[in-house]
Phi, psi and omega in degrees: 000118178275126167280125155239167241231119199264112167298335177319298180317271184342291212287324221268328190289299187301354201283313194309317163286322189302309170295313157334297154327305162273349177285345172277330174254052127261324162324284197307300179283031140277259238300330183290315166309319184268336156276019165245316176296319171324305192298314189284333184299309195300309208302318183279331177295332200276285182303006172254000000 
């Protein structure tokens, strides 16, 4: 019996990591973003 490949399967798998994907980097720049606003709120805490 040869394993073939459903392209339907194939194409679903990818979307499915591809969304993942942006959903981990949309994750990762809010948390960059929100530890680049920390630093500056500390730095003005530094400076008065």
């Amino acid at each position: 019996m040869a394993l073939r490949a459903n392209p339907l399967e194939i194409r679903e798998q990818y979307e499915k990591q591809l969304k993942d994907l942006q959903e981990a980097y949309g994750e990762a720049m809010l948390e960059l973003r929100a530890r680049k606003k920390l630093a500056a709120l500390m730095e003005r805490e530094d400076d008065k």
